[in-house]
C-alpha positions in Angstrom: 97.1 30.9 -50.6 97.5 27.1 -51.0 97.0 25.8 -54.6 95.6 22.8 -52.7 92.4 22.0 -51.4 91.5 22.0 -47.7 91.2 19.0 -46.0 87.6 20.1 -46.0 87.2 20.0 -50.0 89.3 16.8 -50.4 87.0 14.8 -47.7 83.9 16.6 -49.8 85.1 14.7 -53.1 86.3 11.9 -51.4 82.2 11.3 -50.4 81.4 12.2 -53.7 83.4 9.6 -55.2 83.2 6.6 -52.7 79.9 4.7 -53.5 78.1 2.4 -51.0 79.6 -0.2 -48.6 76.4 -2.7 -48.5 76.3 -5.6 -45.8 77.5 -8.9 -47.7 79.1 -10.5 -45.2 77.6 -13.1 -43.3 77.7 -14.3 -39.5 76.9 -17.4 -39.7 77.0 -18.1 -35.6 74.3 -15.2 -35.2 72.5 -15.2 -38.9 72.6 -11.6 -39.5 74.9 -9.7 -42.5 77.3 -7.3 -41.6 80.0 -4.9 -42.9 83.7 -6.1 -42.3 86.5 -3.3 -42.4 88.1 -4.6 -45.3 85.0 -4.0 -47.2 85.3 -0.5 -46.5 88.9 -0.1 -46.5 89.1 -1.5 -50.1 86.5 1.3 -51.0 87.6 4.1 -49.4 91.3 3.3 -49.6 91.6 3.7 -53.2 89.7 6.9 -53.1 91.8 8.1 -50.5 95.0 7.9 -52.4 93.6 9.2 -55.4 92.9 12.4 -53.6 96.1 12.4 -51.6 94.0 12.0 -48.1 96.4 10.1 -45.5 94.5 9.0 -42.1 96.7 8.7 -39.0 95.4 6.6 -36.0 96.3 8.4 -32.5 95.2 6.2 -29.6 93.7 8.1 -26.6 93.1 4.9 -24.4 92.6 1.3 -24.4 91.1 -0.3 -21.2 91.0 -4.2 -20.8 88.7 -6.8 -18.8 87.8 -10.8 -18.6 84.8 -11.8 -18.9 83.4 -15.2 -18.9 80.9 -15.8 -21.6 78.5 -18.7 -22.0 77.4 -21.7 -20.4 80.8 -23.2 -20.2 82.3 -19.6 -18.5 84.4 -19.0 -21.3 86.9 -16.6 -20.4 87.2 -13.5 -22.7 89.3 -10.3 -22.9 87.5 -7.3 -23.0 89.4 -4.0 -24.8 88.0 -0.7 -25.2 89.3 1.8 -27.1 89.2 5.6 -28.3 91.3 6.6 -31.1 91.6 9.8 -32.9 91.6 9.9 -36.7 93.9 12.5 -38.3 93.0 13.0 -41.9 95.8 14.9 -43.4 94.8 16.5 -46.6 97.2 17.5 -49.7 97.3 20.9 -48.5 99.0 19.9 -44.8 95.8 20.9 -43.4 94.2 18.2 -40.7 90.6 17.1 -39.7 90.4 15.1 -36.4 87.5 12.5 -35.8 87.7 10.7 -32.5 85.9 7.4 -32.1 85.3 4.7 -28.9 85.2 0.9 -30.5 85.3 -2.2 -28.2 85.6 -6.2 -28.8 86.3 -9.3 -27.2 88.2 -12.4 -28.0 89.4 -15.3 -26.4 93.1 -15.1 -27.9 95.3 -12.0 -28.4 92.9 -10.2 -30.7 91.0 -8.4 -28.6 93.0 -4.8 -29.2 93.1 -5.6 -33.2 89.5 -6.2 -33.5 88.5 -2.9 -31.6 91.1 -1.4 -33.3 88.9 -2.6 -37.1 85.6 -2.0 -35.6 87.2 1.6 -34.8 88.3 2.4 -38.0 84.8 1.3 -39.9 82.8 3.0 -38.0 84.8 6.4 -37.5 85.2 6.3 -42.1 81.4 4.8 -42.2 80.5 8.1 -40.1 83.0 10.7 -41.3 82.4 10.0 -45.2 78.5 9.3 -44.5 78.9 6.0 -46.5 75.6 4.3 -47.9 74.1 1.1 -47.9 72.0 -0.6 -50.4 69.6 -1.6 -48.1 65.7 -0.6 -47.7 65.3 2.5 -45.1 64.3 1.2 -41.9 60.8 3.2 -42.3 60.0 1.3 -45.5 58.0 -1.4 -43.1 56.4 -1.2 -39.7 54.4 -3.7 -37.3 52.2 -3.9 -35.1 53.4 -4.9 -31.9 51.4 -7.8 -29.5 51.7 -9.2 -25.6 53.5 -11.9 -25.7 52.9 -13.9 -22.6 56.8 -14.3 -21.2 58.0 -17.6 -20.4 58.0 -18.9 -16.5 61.5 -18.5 -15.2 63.4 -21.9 -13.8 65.8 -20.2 -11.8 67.5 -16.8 -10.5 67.2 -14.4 -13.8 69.5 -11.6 -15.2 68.9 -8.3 -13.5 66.3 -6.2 -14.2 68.8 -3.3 -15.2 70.3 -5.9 -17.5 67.1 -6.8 -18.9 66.2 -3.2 -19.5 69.3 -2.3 -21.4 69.5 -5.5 -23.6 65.6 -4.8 -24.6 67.0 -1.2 -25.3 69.7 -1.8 -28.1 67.4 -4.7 -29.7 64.5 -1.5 -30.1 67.2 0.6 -31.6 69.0 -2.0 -34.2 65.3 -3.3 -34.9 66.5 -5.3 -38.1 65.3 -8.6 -37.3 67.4 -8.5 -33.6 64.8 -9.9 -32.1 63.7 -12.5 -33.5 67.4 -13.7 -33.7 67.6 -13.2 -30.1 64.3 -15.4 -29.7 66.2 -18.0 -31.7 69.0 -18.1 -30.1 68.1 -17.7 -26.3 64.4 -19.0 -26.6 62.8 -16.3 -24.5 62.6 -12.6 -23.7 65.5 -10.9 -21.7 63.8 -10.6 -18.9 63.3 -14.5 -18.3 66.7 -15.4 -19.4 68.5 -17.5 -16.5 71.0 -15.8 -14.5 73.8 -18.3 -15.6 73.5 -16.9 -19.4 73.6 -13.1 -18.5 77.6 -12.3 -19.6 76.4 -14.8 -23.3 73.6 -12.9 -23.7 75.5 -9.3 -23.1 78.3 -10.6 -25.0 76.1 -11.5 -28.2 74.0 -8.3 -28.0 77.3 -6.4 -28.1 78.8 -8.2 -31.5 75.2 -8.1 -32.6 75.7 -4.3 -32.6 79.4 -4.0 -33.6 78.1 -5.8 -37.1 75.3 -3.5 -37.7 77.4 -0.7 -37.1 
């Protein structure tokens, strides 16, 4: 028998010991706070190497696209990726964890940045890491018609729509009315011309709060 922990025990005192990661970084573009990878490298990684817990990244794919993004078309690269995350323990024992993470940029950074936004949220996940913030029950509201603004023009799909109006519901956290502030009306009335903006700010919208 191993005078070592399992990989099992080690990742059980690693969550005991890491405390929470809370959302202190700001997006300044989108107004909204988010958690960046180094915040949660920089508190997990000393923990980590304290209990002799090494992490190996195994990529399973990575698929690219261009898209165009905003009123000026703005051509982006679009990477997705799933990566496995080996967490080898002191005891040679392993615990796989398998995440999919995607990002855009207009540069070469589109693989790096899915590559972070894999990485926080597969450690965020694994070790069940905290926030400081208020649970999401801790307010409710009462919801009223709003009467939707006349389209100008040809509109977004009503699939589009649909699933835009679907991850705003499920971040809640003030989505919406950053959405309003930004765009000016609901999904559904938002010209055709600003679908692949609207999609594309949705999407970092939800890599932040993740």
């Amino acid at each position: 028998m191993s005078e070592h922990p399992t990989i099992y025990e080690t990742l059980g005192a690693v969550m005991r010991d890491v405390g929470h990661v809370a959302k202190r970084e700001k997006n300044a573009a989108q107004n909204f706070n988010f958690r960046g990878i180094d915040a949660v490298i920089n508190t997990v990684g000393p923990v980590f190497r304290q209990h002799g817990v090494v992490p190996i990244p195994i990529v399973e794919s990575a698929e690219y696209d261009e898209v165009s993004v905003g009123r000026n078309q703005t051509k982006m690269r679009q990477c997705t990726v799933r990566i496995t995350y080996r967490f080898y323990g002191p005891a040679g024992d392993f615990v796989d964890s398998t995440v999919v993470a995607e990002s855009m940029d207009s540069g070469d950074k589109a693989t790096a940045k899915a590559h972070s936004v894999a990485y926080r949220t597969c450690l965020l996940q694994v070790l069940a890491i905290p926030t400081d913030e208020p649970d999401p029950d801790a307010s409710s509201y009462e919801r009223s018609p709003a009467a939707p603004a006349a389209p100008v023009g040809p509109v977004i799909p009503g699939e589009v729509a649909e699933a835009l109006v679907a991850t705003m519901d499920r971040l809640g956290g003030g989505v919406k009315q950053a959405w309003m502030d930004r765009f000016g009306v609901p999904p559904a009335s938002l010209s055709a011309d600003r679908g692949a903006e609207a999609t594309a700010w949705v999407r970092e919208f939800e890599e932040g709060h993740t």
